[in-house]
DOFIDO-277934 format. One line per field, with one value per residue: residue number from 1; residue in three letters; z, x, y of N, C-alpha, C, CB in turn. Coordinates in steps of 0.2 Angstrom, whole numbers, plus 5000, padded with zeros to 4 digits. Glycine has a CB too. Example, Ala and Ser with C-alpha at 12.3 -4.5 7.8 and 13.67 -1.06 7.14 Angstrom:
! residues 2
pos	c(1|2)
code	c(Ala|Ser)
n.zz	c(5039|5035)
n.xx	c(5066|5064)
n.yy	c(4972|4989)
ca.zz	c(5039|5036)
ca.xx	c(5062|5068)
ca.yy	c(4978|4995)
c.zz	c(5039|5039)
c.xx	c(5066|5064)
c.yy	c(4984|5000)
cb.zz	c(5045|5029)
cb.xx	c(5057|5070)
cb.yy	c(4978|4997)
***
This chain:
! residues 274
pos	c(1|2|3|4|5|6|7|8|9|10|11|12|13|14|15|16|17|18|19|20|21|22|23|24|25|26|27|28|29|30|31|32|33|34|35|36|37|38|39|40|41|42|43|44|45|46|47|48|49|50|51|52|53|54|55|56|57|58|59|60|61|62|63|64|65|66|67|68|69|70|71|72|73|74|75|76|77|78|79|80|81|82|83|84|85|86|87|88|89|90|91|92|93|94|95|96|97|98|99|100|101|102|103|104|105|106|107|108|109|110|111|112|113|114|115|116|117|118|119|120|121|122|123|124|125|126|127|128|129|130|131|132|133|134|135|136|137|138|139|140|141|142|143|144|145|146|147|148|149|150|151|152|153|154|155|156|157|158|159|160|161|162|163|164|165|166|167|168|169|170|171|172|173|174|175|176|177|178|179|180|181|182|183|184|185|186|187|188|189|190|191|192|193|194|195|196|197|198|199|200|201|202|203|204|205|206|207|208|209|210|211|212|213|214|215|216|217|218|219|220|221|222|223|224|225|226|227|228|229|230|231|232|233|234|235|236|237|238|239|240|241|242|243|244|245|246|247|248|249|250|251|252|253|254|255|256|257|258|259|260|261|262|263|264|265|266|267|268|269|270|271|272|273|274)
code	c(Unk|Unk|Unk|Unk|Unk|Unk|Unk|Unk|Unk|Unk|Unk|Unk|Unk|Unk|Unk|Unk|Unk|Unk|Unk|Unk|Unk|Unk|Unk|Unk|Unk|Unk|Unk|Unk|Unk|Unk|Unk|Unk|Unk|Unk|Unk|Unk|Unk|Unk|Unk|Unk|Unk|Unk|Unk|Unk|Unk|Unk|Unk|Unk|Unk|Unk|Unk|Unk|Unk|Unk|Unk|Unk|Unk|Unk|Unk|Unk|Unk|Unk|Unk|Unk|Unk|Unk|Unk|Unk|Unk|Unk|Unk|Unk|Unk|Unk|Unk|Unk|Unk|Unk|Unk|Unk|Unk|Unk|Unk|Unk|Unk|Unk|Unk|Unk|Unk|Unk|Unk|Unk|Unk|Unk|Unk|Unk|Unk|Unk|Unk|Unk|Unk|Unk|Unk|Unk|Unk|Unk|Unk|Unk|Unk|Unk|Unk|Unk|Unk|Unk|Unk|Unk|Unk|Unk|Unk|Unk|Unk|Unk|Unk|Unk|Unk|Unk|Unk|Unk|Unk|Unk|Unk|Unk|Unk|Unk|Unk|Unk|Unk|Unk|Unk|Unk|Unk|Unk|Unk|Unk|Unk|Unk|Unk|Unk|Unk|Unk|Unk|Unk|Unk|Unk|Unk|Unk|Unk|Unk|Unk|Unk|Unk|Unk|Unk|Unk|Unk|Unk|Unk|Unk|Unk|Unk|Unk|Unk|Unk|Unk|Unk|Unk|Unk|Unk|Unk|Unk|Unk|Unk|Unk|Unk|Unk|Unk|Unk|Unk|Unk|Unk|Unk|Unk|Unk|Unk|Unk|Unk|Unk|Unk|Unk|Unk|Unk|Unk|Unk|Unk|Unk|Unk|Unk|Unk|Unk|Unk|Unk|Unk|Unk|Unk|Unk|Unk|Unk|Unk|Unk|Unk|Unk|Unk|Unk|Unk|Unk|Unk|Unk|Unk|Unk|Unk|Unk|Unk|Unk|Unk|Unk|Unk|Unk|Unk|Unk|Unk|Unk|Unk|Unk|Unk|Unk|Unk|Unk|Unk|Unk|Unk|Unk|Unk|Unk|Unk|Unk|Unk|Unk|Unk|Unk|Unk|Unk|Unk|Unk|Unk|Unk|Unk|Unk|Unk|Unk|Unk|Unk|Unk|Unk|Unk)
n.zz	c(5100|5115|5122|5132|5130|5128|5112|5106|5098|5099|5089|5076|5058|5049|5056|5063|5052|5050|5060|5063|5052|5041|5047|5046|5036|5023|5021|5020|5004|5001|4999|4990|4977|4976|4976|4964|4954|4958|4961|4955|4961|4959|4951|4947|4958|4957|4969|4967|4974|4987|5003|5017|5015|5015|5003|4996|5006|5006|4993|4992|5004|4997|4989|4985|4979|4970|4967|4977|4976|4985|4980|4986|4988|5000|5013|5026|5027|5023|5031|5042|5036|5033|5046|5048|5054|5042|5032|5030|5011|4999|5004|5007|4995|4996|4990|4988|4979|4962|4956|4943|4939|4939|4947|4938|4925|4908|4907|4919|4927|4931|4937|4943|4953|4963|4975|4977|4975|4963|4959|4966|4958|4952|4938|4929|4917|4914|4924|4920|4909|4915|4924|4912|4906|4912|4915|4910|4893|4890|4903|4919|4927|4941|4947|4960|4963|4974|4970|4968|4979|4985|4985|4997|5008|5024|5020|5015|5021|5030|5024|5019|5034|5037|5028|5034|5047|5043|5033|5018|5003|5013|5013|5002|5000|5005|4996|4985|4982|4978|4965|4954|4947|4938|4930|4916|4910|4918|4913|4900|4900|4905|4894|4883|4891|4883|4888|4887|4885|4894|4909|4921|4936|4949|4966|4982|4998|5015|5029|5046|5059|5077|5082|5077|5084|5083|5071|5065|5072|5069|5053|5057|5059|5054|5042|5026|5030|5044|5044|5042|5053|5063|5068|5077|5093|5104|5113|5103|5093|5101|5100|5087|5083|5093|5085|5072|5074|5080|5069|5061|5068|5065|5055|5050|5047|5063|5075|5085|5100|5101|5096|5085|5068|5055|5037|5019|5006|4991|4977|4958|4951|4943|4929|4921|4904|4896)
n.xx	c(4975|4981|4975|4982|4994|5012|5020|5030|5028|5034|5044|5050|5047|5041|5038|5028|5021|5014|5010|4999|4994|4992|4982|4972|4971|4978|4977|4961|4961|4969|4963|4952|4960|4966|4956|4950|4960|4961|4968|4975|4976|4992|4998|5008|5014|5019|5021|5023|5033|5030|5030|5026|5021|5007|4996|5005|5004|4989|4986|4995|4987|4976|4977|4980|4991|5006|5018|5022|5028|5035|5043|5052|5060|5063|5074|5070|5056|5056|5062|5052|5040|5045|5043|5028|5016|5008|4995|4993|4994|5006|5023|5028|5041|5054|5060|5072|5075|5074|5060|5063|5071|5071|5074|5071|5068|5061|5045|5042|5029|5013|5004|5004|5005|5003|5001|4996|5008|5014|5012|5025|5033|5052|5054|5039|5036|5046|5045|5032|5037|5045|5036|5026|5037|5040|5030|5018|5013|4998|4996|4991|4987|4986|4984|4983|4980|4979|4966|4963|4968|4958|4945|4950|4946|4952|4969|4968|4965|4975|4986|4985|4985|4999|5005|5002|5007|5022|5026|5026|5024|5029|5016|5021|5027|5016|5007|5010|5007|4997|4995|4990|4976|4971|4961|4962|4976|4981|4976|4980|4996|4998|4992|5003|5013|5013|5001|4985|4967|4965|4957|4952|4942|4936|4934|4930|4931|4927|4938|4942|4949|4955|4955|4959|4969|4977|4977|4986|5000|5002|5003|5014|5025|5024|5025|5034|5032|5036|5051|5051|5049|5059|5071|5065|5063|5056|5046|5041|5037|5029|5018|5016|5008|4998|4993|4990|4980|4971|4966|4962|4952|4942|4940|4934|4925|4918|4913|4903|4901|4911|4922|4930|4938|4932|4933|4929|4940|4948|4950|4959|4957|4965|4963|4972|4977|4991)
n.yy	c(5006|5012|5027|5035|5032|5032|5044|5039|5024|5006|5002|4995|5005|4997|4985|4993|4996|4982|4978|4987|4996|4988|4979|4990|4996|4989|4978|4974|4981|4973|4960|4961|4962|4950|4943|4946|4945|4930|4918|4904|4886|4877|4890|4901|4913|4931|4944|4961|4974|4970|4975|4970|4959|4956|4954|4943|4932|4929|4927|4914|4907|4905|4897|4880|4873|4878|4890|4906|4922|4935|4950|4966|4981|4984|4980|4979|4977|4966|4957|4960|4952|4939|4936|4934|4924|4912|4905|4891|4884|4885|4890|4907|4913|4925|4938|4952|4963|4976|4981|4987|4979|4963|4946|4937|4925|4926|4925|4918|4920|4916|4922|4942|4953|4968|4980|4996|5001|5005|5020|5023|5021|5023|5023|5018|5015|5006|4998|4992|4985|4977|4968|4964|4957|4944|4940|4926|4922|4926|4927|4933|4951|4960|4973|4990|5006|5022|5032|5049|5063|5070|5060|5052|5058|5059|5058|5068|5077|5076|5080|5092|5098|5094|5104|5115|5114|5113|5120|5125|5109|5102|5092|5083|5069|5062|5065|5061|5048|5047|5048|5045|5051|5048|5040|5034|5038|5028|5017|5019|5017|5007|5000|5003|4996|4984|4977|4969|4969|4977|4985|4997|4999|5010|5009|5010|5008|5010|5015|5013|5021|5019|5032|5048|5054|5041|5039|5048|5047|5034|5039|5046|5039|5027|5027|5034|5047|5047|5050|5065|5068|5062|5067|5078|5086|5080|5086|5095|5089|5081|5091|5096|5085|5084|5096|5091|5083|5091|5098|5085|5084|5093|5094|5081|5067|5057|5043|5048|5041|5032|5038|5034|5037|5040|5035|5038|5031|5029|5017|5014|4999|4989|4976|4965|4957|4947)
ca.zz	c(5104|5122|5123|5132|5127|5125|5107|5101|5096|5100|5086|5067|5057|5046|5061|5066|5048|5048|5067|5062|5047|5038|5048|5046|5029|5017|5021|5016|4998|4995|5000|4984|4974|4977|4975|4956|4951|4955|4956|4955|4962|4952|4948|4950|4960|4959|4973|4968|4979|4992|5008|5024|5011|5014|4998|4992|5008|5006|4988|4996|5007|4993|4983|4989|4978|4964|4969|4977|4977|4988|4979|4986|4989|5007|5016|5033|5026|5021|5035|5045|5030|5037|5053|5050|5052|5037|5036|5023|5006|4995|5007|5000|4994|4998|4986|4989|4971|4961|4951|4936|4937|4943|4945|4935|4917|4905|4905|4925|4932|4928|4939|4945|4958|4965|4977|4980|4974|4955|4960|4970|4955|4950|4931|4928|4910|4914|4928|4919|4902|4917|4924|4904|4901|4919|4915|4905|4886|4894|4912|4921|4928|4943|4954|4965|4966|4974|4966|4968|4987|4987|4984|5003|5015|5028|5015|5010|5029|5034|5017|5022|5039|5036|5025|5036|5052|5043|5028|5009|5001|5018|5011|4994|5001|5006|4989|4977|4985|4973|4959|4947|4948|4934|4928|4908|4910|4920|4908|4892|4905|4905|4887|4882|4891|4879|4891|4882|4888|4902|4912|4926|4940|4955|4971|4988|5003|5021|5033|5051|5064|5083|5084|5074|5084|5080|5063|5066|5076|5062|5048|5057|5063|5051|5034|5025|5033|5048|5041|5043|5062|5067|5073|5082|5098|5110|5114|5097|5091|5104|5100|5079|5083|5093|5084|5066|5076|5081|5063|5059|5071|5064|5047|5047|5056|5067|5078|5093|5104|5101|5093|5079|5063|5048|5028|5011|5003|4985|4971|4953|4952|4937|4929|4912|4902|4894)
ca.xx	c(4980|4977|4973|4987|5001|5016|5018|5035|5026|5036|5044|5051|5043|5041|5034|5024|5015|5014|5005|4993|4992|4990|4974|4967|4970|4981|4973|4956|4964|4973|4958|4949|4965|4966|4948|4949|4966|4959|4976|4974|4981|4996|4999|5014|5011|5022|5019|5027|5032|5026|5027|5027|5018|4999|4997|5008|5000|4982|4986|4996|4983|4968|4978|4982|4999|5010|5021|5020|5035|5037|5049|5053|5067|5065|5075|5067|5050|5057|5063|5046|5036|5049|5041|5022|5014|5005|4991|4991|4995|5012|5028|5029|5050|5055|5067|5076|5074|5071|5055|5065|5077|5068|5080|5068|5068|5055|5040|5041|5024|5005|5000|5005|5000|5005|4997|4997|5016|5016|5014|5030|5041|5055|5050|5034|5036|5050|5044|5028|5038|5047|5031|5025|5042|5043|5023|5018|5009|4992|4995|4986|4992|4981|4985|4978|4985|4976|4965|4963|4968|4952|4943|4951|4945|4957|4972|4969|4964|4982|4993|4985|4988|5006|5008|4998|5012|5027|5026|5023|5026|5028|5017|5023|5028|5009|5003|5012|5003|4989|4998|4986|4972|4967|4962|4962|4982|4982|4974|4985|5000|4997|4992|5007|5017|5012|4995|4979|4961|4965|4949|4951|4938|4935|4933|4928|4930|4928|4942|4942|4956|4952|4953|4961|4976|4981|4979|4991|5003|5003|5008|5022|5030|5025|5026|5039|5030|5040|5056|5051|5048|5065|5075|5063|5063|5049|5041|5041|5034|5021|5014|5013|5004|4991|4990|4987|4975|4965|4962|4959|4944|4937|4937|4934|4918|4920|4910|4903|4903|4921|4929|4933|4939|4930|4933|4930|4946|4946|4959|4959|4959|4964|4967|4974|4982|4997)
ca.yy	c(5009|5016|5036|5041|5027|5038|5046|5035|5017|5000|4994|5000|5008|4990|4982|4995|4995|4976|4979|4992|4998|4981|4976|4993|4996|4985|4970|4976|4981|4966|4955|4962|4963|4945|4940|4949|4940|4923|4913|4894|4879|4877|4893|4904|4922|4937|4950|4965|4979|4967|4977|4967|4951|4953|4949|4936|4928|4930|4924|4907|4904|4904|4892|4875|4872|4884|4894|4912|4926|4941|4956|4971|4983|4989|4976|4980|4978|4959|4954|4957|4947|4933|4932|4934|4917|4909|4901|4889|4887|4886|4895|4912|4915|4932|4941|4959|4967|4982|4979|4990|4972|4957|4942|4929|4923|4928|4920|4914|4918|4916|4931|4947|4957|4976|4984|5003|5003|5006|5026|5024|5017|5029|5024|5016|5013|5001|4992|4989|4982|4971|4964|4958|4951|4939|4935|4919|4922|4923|4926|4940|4956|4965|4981|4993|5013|5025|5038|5058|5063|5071|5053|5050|5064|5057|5058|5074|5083|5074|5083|5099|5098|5095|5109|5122|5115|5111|5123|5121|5106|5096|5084|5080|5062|5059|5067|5058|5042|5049|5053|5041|5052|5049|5030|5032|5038|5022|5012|5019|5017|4998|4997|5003|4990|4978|4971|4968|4968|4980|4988|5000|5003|5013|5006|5013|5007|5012|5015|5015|5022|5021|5039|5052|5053|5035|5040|5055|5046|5031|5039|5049|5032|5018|5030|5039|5053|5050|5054|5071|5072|5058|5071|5084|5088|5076|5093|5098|5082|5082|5098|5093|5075|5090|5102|5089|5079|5095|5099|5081|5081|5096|5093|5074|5064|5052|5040|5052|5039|5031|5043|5031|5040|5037|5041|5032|5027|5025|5018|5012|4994|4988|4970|4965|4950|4948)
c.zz	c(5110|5121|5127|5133|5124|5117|5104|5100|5095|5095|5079|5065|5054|5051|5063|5059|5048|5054|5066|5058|5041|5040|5044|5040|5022|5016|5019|5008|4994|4994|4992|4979|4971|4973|4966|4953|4951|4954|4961|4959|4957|4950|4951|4951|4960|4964|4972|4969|4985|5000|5012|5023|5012|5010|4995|5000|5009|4999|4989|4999|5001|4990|4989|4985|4971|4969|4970|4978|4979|4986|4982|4987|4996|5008|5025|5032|5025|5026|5041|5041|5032|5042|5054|5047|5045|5037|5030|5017|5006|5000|5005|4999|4993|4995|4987|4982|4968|4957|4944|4933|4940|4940|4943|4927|4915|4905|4913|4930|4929|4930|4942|4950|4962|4967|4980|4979|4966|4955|4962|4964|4952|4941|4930|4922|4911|4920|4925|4911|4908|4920|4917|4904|4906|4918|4908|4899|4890|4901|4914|4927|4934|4949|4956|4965|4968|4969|4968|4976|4990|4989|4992|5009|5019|5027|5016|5018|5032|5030|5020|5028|5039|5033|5028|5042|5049|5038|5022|5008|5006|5014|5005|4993|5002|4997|4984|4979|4980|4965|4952|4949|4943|4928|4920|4908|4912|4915|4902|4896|4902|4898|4885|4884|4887|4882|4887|4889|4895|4903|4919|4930|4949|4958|4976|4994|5010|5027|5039|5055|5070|5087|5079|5075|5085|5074|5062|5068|5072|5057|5050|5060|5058|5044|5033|5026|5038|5047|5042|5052|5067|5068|5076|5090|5101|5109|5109|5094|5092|5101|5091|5080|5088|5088|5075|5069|5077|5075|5058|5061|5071|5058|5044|5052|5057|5071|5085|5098|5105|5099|5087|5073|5057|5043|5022|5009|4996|4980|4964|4953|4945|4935|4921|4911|4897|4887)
c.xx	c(4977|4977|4980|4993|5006|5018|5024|5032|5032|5038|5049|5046|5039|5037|5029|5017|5013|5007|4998|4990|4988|4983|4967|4965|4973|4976|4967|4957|4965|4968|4954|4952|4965|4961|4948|4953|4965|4965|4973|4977|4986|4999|5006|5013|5018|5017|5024|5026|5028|5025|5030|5022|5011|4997|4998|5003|4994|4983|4988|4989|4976|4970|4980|4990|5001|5015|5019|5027|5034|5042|5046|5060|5069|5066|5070|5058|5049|5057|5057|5042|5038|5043|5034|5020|5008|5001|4985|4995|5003|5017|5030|5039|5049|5062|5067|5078|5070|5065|5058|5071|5075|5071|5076|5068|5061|5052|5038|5035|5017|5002|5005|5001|5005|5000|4997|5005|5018|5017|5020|5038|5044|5055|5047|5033|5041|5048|5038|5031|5042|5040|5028|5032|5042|5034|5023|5015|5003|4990|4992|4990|4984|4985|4981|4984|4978|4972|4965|4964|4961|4945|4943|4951|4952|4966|4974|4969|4972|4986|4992|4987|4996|5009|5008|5005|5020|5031|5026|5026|5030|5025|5015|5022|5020|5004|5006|5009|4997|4989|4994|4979|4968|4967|4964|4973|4984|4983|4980|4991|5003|4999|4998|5014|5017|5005|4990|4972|4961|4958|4951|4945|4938|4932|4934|4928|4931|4933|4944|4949|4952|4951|4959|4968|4979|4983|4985|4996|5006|5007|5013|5026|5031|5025|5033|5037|5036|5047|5056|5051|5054|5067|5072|5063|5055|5043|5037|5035|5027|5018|5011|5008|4998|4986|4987|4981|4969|4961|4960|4952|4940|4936|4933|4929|4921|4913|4909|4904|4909|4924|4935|4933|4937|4929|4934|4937|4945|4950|4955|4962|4958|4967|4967|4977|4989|4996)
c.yy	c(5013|5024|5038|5034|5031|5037|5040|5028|5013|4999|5000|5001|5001|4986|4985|4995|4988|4975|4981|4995|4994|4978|4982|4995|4992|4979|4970|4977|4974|4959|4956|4960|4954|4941|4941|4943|4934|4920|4904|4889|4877|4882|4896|4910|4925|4941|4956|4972|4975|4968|4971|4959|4952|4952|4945|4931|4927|4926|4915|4905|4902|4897|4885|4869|4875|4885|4901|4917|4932|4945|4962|4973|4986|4981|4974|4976|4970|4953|4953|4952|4940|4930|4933|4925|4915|4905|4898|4890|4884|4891|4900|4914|4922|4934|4950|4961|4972|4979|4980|4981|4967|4951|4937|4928|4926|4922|4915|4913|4918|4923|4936|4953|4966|4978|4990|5002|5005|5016|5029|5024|5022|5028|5018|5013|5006|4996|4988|4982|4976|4965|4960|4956|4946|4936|4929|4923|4920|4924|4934|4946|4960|4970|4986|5000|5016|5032|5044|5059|5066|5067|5049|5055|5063|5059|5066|5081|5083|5078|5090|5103|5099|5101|5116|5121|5115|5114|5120|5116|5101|5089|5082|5073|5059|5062|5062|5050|5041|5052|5049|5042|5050|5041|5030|5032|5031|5018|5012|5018|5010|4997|4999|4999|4984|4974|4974|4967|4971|4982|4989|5003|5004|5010|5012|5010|5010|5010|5018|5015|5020|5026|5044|5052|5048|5037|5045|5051|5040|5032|5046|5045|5029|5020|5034|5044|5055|5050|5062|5073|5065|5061|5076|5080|5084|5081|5094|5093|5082|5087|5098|5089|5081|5092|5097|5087|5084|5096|5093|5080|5086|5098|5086|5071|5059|5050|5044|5048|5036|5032|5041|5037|5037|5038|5033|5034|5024|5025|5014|5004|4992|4979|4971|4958|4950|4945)
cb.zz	c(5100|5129|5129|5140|5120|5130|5105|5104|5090|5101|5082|5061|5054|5046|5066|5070|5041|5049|5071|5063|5045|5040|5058|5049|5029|5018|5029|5018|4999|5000|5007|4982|4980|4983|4980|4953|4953|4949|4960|4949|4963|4948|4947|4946|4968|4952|4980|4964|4976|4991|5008|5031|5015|5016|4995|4990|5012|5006|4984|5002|5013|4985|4975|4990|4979|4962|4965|4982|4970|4993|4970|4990|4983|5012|5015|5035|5020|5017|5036|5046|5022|5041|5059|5046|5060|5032|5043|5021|5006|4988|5009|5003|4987|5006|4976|4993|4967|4957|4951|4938|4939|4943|4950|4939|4916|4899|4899|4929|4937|4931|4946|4940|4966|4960|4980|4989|4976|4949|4964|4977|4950|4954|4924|4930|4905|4914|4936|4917|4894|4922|4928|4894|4899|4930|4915|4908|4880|4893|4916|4927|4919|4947|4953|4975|4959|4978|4963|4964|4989|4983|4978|5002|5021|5027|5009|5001|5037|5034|5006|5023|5041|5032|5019|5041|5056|5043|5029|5002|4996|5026|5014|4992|5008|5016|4987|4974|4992|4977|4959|4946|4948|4930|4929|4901|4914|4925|4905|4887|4913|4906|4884|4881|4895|4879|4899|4877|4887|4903|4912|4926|4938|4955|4971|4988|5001|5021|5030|5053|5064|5085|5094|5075|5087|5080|5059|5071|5083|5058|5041|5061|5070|5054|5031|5018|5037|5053|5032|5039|5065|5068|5071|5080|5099|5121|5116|5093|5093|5111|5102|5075|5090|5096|5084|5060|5082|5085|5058|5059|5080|5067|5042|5048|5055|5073|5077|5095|5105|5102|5099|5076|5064|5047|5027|5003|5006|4983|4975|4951|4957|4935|4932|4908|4896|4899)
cb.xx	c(4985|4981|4963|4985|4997|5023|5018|5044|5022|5032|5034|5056|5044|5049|5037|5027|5015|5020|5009|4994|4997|4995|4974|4967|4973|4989|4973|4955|4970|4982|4953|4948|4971|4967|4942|4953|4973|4953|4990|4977|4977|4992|4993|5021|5006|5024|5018|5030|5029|5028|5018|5024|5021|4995|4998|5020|5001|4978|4990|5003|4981|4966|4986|4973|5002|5006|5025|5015|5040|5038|5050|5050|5069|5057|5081|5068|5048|5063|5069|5041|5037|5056|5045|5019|5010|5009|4988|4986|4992|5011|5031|5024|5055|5055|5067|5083|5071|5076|5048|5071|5086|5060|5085|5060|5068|5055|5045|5044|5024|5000|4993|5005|4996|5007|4995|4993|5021|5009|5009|5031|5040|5064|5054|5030|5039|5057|5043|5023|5043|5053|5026|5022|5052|5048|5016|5014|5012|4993|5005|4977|4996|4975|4992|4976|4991|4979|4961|4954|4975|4951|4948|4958|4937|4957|4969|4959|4958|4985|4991|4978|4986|5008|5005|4987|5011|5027|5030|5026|5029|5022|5013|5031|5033|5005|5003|5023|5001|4984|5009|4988|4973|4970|4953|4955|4984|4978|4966|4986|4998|4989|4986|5007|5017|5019|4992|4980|4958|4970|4941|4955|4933|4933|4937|4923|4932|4923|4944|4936|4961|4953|4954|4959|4978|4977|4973|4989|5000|4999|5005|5023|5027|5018|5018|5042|5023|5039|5055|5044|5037|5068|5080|5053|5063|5052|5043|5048|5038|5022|5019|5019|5009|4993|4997|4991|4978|4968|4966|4962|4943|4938|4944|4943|4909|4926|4914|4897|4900|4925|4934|4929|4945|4925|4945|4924|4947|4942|4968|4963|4955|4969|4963|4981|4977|5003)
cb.yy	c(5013|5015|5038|5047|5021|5039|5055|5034|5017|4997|4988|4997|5016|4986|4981|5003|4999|4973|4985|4995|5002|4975|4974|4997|5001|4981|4967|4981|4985|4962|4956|4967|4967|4944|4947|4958|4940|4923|4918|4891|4872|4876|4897|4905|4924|4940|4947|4964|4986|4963|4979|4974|4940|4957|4950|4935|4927|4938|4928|4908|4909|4911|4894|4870|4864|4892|4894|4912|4928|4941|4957|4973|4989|4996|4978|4991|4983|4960|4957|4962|4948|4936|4935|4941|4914|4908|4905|4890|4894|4888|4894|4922|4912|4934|4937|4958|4963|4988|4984|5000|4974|4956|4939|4928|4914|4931|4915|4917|4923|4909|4929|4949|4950|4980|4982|5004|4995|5003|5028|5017|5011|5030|5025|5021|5019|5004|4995|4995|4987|4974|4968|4961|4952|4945|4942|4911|4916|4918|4924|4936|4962|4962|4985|4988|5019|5025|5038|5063|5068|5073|5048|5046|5062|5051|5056|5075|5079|5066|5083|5100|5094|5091|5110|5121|5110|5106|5126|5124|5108|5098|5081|5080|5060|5062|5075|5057|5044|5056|5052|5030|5057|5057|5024|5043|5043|5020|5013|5027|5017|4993|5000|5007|4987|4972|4971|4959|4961|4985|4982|5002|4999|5018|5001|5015|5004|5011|5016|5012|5030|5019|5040|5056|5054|5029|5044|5061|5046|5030|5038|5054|5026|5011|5036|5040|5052|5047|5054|5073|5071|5054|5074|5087|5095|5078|5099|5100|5076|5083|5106|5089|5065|5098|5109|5085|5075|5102|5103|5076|5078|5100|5093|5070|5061|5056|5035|5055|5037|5028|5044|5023|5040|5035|5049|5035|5021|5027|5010|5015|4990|4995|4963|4973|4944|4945)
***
C-alpha cells in the first residue's frame, strides 16, 4: 500500500481482508493446515468458519475431484469467496451456517478443517460434537488457533496499544483471538468431543507487513477491530492510526531499509480422527 494513500481503504472490510490480509497472513496458515490434512481425490472437505474460502480453495485445488464445502456465518465474508477465481480442482459450494447447526447429515465428510475460528465460537463444546457428527467413521479433523498473544509480538504491541489510546479493555476483541493459550486444554477440548489420536503442535511462522502503518490501518478496517473506530471523527481517527503506529515502531523491529514490519506468529496446530 502506498505511504501516503489516504487512511479509509477501498472496499469492505470482507474485501479488504481478502485483499490483504489473506496473502499476508491466512494464506500462509492454511497452506500448512492443508498440507497436514492431506485430502484426496475423492474425498469430501468441510471448511469450517471459512472466511473469504482460502482454505476450502487451496484444499479444491490439491485434489483433482470430491467434493469441497465452504461454511460460515458472516454473509459478507461469503459473498467475496464467491468471486475469488479458483484455480482448479472440484468447485467449492458455499453455505451460510452456524457451525453450532450445520445443514448436513451425519456422516457427510471425510475431512475437516478450521482455521483460526474455533477460539471465536460462542460454545466450543458444541460446535466440536457438531464437526464428529457431520465427519465419516474414520475421517480426519485439522485446525489451526492461535497461541499465547505473547507468541505474536505484533499481536500483543497492537492490544497494548489499543488499551494505552482507547482505554482498558479496548482490546478484548483482539485478545480473545489467543484465547487457546494453552494447547493441552486444546487437546482435552477435542478429546472430549469424541476424537481420537489427537496431537497438538506449535508452529511459528514469520509475518511480514509493508510497514507498520499498514499493519495499523488493517486491522482497523478489515478486523472486528474496526468496529471500534467507524464512527470517529477523520481527525480523530487520523491521530489513533499515529499515535498506535508510533508505539508499533518502537516496540517492534522492522526492516531498516523498507520499513517492512516483522514478528513470529505462532498457533496450535492440531489434527485428530474421528
Amino acid at each position: 500500500m502506498a505511504q501516503h494513500e489516504e487512511w479509509q481503504l477501498a472496499g469492505t472490510a470482507a474485501e479488504l481482508y481478502q485483499r490483504y490480509l489473506v496473502p499476508l497472513i491466512t494464506e500462509l496458515w492454511a497452506a500448512d493446515l492443508v498440507e497436514r490434512a492431506a485430502p484426496r481425490p475423492g474425498e469430501r472437505v468441510l471448511d469450517v468458519a471459512c472466511g473469504t474460502g482460502v482454505v476450502a480453495r487451496l484444499a479444491a485445488e490439491r485434489m483433482r475431484s470430491g467434493r469441497v464445502v465452504g461454511l460460515d456465518l458472516n454473509r459478507t465474508m461469503l459473498e467475496v469467496a464467491r468471486t475469488v477465481v479458483q484455480n482448479g480442482g472440484p468447485e467449492v459450494e458455499w453455505h451460510e451456517a452456524s457451525v453450532l447447526q450445520m445443514p448436513f447429515p451425519d456422516g457427510t465428510f471425510d475431512v475437516i478443517l478450521c482455521q483460526l475460528g474455533l477460539q471465536f465460537f460462542p460454545d466450543r463444546a458444541r460446535a466440536l460434537a457438531e464437526m464428529f457428527r457431520v465427519l465419516t467413521p474414520g475421517g480426519r479433523l485439522a485446525l489451526s488457533v492461535f497461541t499465547a498473544i505473547e507468541r505474536t509480538p505484533m499481536a500483543q504491541a497492537l492490544a497494548d496499544a489499543l488499551d494505552r489510546h482507547l482505554g482498558p479493555d479496548a482490546s478484548s476483541i483482539k485478545r480473545s483471538e489467543h484465547a487457546f493459550s494453552d494447547g493441552h486444554l486444546l487437546e482435552n477440548l477435542v478429546s472430549s468431543a469424541g476424537f481420537r489420536d489427537v496431537t497438538v503442535t506449535p508452529l511459528t511462522l514469520t509475518i511480514r507487513f509493508p510497514s507498520a502503518r499498514d499493519y495499523v490501518r488493517l486491522q482497523l478496517s478489515a478486523t472486528p477491530q474496526a468496529g471500534m473506530v467507524a464512527g470517529m471523527e477523520a481527525s480523530r481517527r487520523d491521530a489513533l492510526v499515529d499515535a498506535i503506529t508510533g508505539d508499533l515502531v518502537r516496540t517492534l523491529p522492522s526492516n531498516a531499509t523498507s520499513g517492512e514490519l516483522v514478528s513470529p506468529q505462532e498457533c496450535h496446530i492440531l489434527v485428530a480422527a474421528r
